[in-house]
C-alpha positions as CSV (number, residue, x, y, z in Angstrom):
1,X,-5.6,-3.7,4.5
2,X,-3.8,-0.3,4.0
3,X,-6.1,2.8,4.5
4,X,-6.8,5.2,1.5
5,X,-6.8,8.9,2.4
6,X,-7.2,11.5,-0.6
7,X,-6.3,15.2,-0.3
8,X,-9.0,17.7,-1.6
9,X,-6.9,20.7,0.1
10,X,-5.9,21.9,-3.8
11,X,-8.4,20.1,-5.9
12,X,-9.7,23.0,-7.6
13,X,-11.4,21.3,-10.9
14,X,-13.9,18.3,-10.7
15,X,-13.9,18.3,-6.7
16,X,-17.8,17.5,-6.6
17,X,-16.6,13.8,-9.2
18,X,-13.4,13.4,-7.0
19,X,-15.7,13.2,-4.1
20,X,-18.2,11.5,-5.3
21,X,-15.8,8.3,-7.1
22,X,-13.8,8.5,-3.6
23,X,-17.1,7.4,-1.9
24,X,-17.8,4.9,-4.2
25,X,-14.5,3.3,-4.0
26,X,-15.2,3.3,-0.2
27,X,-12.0,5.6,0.5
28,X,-11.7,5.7,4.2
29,X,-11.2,9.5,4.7
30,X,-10.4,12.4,2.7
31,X,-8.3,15.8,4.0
32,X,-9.3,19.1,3.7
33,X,-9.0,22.8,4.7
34,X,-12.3,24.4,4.5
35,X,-14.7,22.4,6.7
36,X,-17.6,22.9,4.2
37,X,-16.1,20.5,1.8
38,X,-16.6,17.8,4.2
39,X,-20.2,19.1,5.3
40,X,-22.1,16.7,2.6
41,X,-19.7,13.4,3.4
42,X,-21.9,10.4,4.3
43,X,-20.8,8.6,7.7
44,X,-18.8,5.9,5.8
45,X,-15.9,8.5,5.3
46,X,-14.0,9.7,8.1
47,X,-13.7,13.8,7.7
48,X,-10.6,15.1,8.6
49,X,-9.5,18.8,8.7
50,X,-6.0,20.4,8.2
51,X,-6.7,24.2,8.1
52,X,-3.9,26.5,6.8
53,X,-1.6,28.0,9.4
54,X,-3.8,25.7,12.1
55,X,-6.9,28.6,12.5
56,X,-9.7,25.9,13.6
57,X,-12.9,27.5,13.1
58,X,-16.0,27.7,16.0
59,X,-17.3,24.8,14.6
60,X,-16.1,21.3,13.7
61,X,-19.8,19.8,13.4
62,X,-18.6,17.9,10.0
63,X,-15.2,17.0,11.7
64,X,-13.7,13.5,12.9
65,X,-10.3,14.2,13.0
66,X,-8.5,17.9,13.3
67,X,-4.6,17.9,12.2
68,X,-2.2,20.6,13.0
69,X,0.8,21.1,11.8
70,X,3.8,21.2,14.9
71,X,5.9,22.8,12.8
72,X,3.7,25.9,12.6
73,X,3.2,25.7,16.8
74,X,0.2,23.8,18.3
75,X,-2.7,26.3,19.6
76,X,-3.8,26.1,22.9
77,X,-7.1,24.4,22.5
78,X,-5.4,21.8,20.7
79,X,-7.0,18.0,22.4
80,X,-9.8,20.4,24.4
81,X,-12.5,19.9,21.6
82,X,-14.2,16.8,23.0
83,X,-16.3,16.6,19.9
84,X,-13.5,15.3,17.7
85,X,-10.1,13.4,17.6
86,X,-6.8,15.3,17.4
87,X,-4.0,14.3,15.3
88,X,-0.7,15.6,14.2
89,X,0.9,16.6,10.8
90,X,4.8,17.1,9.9
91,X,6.6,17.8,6.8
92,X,10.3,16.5,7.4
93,X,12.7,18.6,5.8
94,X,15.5,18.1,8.6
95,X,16.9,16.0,11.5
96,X,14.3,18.6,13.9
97,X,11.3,18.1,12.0
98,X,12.4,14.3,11.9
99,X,12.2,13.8,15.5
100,X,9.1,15.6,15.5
101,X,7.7,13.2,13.4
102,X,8.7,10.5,15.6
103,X,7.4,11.9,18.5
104,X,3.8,12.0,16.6
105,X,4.6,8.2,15.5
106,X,4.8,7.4,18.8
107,X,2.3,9.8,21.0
108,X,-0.2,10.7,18.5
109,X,-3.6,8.5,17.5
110,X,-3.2,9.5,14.1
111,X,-0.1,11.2,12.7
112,X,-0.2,12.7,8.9
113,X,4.0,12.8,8.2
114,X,5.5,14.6,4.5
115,X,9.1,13.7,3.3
116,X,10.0,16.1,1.0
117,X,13.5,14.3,0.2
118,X,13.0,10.9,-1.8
119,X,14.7,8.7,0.2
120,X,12.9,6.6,2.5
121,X,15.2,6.1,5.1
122,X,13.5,8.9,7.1
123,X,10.2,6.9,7.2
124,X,11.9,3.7,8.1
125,X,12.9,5.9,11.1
126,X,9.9,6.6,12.0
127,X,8.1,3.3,11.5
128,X,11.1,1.8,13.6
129,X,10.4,4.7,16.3
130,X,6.8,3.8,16.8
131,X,6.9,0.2,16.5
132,X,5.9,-0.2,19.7
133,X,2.7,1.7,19.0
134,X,0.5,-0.5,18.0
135,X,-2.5,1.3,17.8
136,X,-1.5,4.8,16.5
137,X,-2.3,5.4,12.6
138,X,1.0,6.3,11.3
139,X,-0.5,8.0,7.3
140,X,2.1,9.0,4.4
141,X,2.2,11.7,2.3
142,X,3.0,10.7,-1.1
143,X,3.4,12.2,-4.7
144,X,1.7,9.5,-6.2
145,X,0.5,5.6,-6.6
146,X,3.8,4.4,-7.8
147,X,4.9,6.3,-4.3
148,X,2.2,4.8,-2.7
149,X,2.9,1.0,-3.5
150,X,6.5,1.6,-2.4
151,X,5.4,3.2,1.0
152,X,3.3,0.5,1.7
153,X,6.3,-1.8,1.8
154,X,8.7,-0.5,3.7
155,X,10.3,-2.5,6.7
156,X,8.1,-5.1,5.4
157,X,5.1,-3.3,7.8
158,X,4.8,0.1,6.1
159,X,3.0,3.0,6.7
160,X,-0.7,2.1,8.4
161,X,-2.2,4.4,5.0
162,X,-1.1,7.1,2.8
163,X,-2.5,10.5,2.0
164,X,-2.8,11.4,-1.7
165,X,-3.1,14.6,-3.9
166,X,-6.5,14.7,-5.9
167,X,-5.6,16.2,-9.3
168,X,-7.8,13.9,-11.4
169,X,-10.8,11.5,-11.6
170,X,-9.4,8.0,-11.4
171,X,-6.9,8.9,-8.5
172,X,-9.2,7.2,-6.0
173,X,-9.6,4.1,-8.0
174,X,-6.1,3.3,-8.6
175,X,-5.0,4.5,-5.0
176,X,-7.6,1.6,-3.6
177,X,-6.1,-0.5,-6.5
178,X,-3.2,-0.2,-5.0
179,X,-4.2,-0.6,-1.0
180,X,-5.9,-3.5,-1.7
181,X,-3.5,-5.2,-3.8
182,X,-2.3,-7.8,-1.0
183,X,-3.3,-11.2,-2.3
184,X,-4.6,-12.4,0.9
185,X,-4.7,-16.0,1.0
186,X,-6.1,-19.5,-1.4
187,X,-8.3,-22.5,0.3
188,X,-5.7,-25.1,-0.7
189,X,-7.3,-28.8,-0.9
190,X,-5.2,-32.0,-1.2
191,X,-4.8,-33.9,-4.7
192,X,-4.5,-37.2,-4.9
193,X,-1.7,-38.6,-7.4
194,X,-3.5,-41.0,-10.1
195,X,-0.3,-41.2,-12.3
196,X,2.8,-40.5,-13.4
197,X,4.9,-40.6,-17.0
198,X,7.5,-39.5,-18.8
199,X,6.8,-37.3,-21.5
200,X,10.1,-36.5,-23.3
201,X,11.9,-33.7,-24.0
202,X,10.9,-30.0,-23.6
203,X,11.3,-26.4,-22.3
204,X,11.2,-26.2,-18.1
205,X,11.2,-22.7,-16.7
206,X,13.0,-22.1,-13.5
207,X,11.7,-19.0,-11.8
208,X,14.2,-17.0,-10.0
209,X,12.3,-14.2,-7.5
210,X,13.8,-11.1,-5.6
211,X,12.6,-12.8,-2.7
212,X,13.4,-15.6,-0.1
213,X,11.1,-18.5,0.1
214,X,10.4,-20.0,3.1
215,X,10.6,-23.6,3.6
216,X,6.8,-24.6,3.2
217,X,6.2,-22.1,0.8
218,X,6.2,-22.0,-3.0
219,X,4.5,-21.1,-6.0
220,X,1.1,-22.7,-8.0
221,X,1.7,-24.1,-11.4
222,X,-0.3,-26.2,-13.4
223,X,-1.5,-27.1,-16.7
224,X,-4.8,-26.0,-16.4
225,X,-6.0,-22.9,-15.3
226,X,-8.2,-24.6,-13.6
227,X,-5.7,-26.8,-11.5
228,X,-2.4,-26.0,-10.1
229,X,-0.4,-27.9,-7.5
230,X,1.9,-26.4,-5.3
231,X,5.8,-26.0,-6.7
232,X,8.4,-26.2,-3.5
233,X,10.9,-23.2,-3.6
234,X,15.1,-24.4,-3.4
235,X,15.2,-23.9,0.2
236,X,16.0,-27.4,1.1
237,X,19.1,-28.9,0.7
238,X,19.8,-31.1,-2.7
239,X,23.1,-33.5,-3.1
240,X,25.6,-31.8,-5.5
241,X,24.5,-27.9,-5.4
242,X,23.7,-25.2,-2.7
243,X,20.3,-24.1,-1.7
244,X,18.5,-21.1,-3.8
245,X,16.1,-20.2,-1.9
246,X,14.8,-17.6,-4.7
247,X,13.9,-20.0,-6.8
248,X,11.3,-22.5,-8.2
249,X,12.0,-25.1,-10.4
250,X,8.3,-24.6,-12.2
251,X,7.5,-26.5,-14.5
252,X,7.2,-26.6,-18.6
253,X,6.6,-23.0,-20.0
254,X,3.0,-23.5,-20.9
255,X,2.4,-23.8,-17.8
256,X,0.3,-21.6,-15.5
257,X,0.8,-19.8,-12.4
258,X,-0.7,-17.1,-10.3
259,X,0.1,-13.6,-10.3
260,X,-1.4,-10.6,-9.1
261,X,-4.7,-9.1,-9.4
262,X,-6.4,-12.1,-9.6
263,X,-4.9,-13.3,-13.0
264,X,-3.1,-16.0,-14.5
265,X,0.6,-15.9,-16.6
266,X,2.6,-18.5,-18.6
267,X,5.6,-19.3,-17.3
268,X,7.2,-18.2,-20.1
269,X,5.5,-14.5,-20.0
270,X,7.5,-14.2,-16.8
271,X,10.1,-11.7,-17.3
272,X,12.4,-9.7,-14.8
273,X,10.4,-7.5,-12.4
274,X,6.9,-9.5,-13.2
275,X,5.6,-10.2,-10.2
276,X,4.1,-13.9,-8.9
277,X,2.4,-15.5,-5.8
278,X,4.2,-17.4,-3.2
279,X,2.0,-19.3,-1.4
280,X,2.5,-21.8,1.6
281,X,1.3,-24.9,2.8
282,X,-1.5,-23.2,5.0
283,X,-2.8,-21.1,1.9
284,X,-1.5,-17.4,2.8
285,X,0.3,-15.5,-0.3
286,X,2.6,-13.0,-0.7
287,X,3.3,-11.0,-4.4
288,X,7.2,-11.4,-5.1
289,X,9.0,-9.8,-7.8
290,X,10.8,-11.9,-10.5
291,X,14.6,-11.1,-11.2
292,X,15.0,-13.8,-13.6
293,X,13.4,-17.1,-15.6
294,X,15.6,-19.5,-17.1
295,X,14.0,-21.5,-20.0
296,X,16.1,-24.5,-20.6
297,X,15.4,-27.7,-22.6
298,X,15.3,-30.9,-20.1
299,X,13.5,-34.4,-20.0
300,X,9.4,-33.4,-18.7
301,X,7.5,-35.6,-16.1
302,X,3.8,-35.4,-16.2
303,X,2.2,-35.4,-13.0
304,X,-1.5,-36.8,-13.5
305,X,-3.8,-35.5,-10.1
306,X,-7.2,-35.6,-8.9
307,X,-9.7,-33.4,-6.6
308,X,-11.8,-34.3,-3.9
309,X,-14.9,-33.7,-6.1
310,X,-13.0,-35.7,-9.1
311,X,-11.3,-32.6,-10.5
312,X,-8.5,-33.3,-13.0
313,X,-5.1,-31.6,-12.7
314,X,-2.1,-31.9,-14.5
315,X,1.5,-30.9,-14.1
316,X,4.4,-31.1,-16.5
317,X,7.8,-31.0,-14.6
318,X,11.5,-31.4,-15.3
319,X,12.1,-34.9,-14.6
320,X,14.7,-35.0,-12.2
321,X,14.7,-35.9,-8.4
322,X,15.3,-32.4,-6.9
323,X,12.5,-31.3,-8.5
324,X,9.9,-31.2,-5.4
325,X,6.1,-30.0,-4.8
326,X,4.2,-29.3,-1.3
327,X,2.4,-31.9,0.9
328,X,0.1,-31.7,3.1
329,X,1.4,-30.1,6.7
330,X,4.5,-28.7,4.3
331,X,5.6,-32.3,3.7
332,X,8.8,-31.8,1.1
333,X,7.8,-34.5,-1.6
334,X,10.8,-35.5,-4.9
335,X,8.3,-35.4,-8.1
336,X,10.2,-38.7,-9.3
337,X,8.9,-40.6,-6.3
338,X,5.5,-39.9,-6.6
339,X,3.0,-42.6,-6.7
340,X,-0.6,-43.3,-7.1
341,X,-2.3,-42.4,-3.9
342,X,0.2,-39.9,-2.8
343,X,-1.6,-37.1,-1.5
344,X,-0.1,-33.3,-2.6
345,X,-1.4,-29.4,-1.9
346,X,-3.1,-27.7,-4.9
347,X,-5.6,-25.0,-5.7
348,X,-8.4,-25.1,-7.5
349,X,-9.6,-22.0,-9.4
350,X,-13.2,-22.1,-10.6
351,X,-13.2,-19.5,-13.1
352,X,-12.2,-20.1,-17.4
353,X,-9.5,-18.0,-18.5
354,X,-8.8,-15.6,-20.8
355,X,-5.3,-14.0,-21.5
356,X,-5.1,-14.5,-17.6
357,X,-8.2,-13.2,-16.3
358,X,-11.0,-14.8,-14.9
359,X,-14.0,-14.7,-17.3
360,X,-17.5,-16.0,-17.1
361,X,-17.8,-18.3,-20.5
362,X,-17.0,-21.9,-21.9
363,X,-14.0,-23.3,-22.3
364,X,-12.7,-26.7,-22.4
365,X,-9.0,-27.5,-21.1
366,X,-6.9,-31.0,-22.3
């Protein structure tokens, strides 16, 4: 999980709320210049001080972590203060203050780096500088959340946290949102097949992502909300076309599938940029971003399943050979061979539905 630093140094209206929702989101530590702001922080928040033009004062009883600024000159007692941790911060405005903030990457236990230029390649630098140090806390500056998600994702690792400005009440809830938004992973359980028909004609969604699947790795669709099996991505070869390894041939657009933040979409509210979870044979997920669904009419197979605790599940499919789902171990399986007592990967939500989120009430599913 990403850490969530918020940045007090200018909050000049609401601090006292700002504080006090940052705690309660459990925000891991929050910046400031004046040590007495950080005086009344309960242990759970890590205290960390970046005075202006690095004047430390006598005492840094409410201090964990002191940053200075390199750029401004280190001061002598800087790492003599056995009382807290030292750390470094560096705004990068230049190919000098970048190597400083490589050198930080990699010496530093925590390093607090600002890119004033939009381009990321500067902190792809540095991530790829201090690979090697696993155990320094490499923390961005950013402007905002949007900023935020997209530093979180860069060379695939990211930044260890970010630092954010606290101009509002609601900055530390959707800064956490957003640190926390990594799906994590599903308990998949194996379905046993119990039938399978042809159903006639209808509208199959194809789901084109941004992303390359990997070979035991697809997405959950389903019927039910309540009962998904697991879709295999193009990434195996098929007679008569090339591999697409974006793509998952879904299922029939009322279908649904998993997407982020715990909710539920059709298939056919998937639009460019949505975003939906892959998910392997061993249950981890990743988001993805759509770049495309392609809604075309085809003949639809129903795929009738069962759970270990007699669960019913139900998938509609184009019906056509190349059309595959997940067995267990990965096991690549064509939808039009299925038989009774075939054995597939699915997921079993427990919660009802209601335009995609989970909700605590009755409701009865066909």
């Amino acid at each position: 999980m990403k850490l969530s630093w918020l940045d007090i140094r200018d909050t000049s209206t609401a601090k006292s709320a700002i504080i006090e929702e940052a705690i309660h989101q459990r925000i891991e530590a929050i910046v400031a210049a004046d040590v007495a702001d950080l005086a009344d922080l309960p242990p759970t928040v890590k205290r960390v001080l970046l005075p202006h033009g690095n004047a430390l004062p006598e005492s840094l009883e409410s201090v964990d972590i002191v940053l200075l600024d390199v750029t401004k000159g280190v001061p002598p007692e800087y790492g003599s203060r056995p009382d807290v941790e030292f750390g470094q911060f560096v705004e990068v405005i230049d190919a000098e203050t970048l190597d400083k903030a490589c050198v930080a990457a990699r010496t530093q236990a925590w390093s607090v780096i600002l890119f004033r230029d939009p381009t990321k390649i500067p902190l792809e630098i540095v991530l790829a500088a201090a690979h090697q140090a696993t155990d320094n806390v490499i923390i961005t500056a950013v402007a905002d959340v949007e900023e935020a998600e997209i530093v979180f994702g860069v060379l695939e690792r990211g930044s260890d946290g970010v630092l954010l400005p606290a101009r509002a009440v609601g900055d530390a809830t959707a800064l956490r949102t957003a640190a926390t938004s990594e799906p994590g992973s599903l308990d998949l359980v194996e379905l046993e097949i119990t039938g399978i028909s042809h159903v006639g004609m209808g509208e199959r969604a194809c789901v084109d992502t941004c992303s390359h699947f990997r070979e035991d790795e697809g997405i959950l669709v389903g019927s039910h909300s309540k009962g998904m099996i697991l879709c295999c991505s193009e990434t195996h070869p098929l007679p008569y076309m090339p591999t697409r390894p974006f793509r998952v041939n879904a299922g029939a657009i009322h279908s649904y599938t998993l997407s982020g933040e715990g909710r539920t979409n059709y298939l056919s509210e998937l639009t460019a940029g949505s975003k939906v979870r892959a998910v392997d044979s061993k249950g981890a997920t990743r988001l993805v971003t759509v770049g495309r669904v392609k809604i075309e009419s085809r003949p639809l197979l129903a795929i009738d399943a069962v759970g270990p605790q007699g669960e019913q599940v139900n998938l509609i499919v184009q019906d056509d050979w190349h059309v595959r789902v997940l067995g267990p171990q990965g096991v690549v399986l064509n939808t039009t061979e299925l038989r009774p007592g075939d054995r597939v990967l699915g997921y079993l939500p427990t919660a009802e539905r209601h335009v995609g989120y989970p909700i605590d009430e009755f409701c009865l599913e066909k």
